[in-house]
Each structure stands twice: as structure tokens, then as C-alpha cells.
C-alpha positions in Angstrom: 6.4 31.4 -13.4 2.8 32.0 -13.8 0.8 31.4 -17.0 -2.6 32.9 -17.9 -5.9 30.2 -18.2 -8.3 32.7 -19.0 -9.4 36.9 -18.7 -12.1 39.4 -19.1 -12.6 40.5 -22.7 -11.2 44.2 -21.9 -7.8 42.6 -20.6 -4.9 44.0 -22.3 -0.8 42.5 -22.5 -0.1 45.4 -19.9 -3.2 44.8 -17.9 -2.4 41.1 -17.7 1.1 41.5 -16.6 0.6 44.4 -13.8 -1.9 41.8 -12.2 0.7 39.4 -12.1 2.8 41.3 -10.4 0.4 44.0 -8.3 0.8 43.4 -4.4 -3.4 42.9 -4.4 -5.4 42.5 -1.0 -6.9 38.8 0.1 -10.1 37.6 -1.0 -10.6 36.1 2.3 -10.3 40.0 4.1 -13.2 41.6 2.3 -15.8 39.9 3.8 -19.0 41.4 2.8 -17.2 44.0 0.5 -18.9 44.5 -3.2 -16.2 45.1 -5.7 -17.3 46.4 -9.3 -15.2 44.2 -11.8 -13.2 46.1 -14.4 -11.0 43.7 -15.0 -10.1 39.9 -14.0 -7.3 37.3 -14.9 -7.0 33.7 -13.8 -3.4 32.2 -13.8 -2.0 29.2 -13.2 1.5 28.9 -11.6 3.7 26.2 -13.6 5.7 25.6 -11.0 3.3 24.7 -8.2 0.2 23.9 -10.6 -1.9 26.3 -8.3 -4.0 28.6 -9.5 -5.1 32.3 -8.5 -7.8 34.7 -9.4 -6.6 38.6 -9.6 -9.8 41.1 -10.4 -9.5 44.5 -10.3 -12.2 46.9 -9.7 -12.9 50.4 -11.3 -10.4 52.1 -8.7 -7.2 50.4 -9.8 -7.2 48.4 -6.6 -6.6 44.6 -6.9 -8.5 41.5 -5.2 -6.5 38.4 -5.8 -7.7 34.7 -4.2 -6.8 30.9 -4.2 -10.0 30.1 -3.6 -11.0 27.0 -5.8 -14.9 27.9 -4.8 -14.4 31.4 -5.4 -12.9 31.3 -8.9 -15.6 28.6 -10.2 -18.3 30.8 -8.8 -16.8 33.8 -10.9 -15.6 31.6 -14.0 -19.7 30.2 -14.0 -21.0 33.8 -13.9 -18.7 35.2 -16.3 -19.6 32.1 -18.5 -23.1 32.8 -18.2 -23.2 36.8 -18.7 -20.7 36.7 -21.4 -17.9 38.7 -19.2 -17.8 40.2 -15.6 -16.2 43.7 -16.8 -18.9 46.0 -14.7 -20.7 43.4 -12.6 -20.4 43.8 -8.7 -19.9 41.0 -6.8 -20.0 40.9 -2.8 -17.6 38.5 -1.6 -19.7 36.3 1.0 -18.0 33.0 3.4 -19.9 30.6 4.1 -19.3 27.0 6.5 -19.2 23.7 4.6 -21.2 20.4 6.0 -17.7 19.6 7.6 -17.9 22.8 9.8 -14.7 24.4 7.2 -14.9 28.6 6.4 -14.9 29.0 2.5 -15.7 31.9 0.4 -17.9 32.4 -2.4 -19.2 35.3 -3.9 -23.1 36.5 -4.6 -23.7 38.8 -7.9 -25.4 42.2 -6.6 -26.9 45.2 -8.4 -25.2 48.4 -7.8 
């Protein structure tokens, strides 16, 4: 069972459980892709204690990630603009000092 930790300002009941269950695409296959954020959730599954990240853009589509760097990247922006509900973000990877692939993401005007 997944729980909900936090969402974008504009995120409804419905909103919250179709990204729960919306087949969404991998973080980690949109290299270099900008999405415009309509909407975001963060759950936590109670099962597993994991956590995942589903944002959708203004198209409907859905962007979901595991991605501990990712989601603190996106929960410091949204912290710090008040919301992410029209901000595009390009989803970058980057190599740590131990040589591993993570991905990130790098606020954009669009």
C-alpha cells in the first residue's frame, strides 16, 4: 500500500490516486527531456518503506522515479519557489566521485 508524504498545491483526491496507479514512464529514460510540472506527488510505500516521485506534466503524461537525488532536488526547489505547478525541469544524470550514473534535475525557463 502506498501512502502520500507530500504534493503540489493544485493536487486533488482524484489527482492523487490516478498517479498512484498511472502506468508512468522512468525518470531514468528522459534524459535531457524538460517536462512542464502540472502536477507532482511523493509516496511512500508502507510495505517496503521506499519512496517514489510521480509528476505529471501539462499533457496528462506521467514521470514517476525512485531516485533519492532526484526527489530531494525537486522537494528543495518546490520548497524554495513555493510549488512546482508550471516550472520546467530538464531531467539531467550525472557520475558520482565513485564513477555511479544518478539523475538529477536542472530548473529551466520555457
Amino acid at each position: 500500500m502506498k501512502k502520500i508524504v507530500t504534493g503540489s498545491q493544485n493536487l486533488t483526491k482524484l489527482d492523487a490516486a490516478n498517479m498512484m496507479i498511472a502506468t508512468a514512464t522512468d525518470i531514468k529514460s528522459c534524459e535531457g527531456m524538460i517536462i512542464t510540472v502540472d502536477k507532482w506527488v511523493q509516496m511512500q510505500d508502507t510495505d517496503t518503506g521506499a519512496y517514489v516521485m510521480v509528476i505529471s506534466d501539462k499533457d496528462g503524461a506521467f514521470y514517476a522515479t525512485i531516485s533519492n537525488v532526484f526527489q530531494q532536488a525537486f522537494l528543495t526547489a518546490a520548497e524554495q519557489l513555493g510549488d512546482m505547478t508550471d516550472v520546467s525541469v530538464q531531467v539531467i544524470k550525472a557520475t558520482s566521485k565513485q564513477g555511479r550514473n544518478f539523475f538529477s534535475l536542472k530548473l529551466v525557463n520555457e
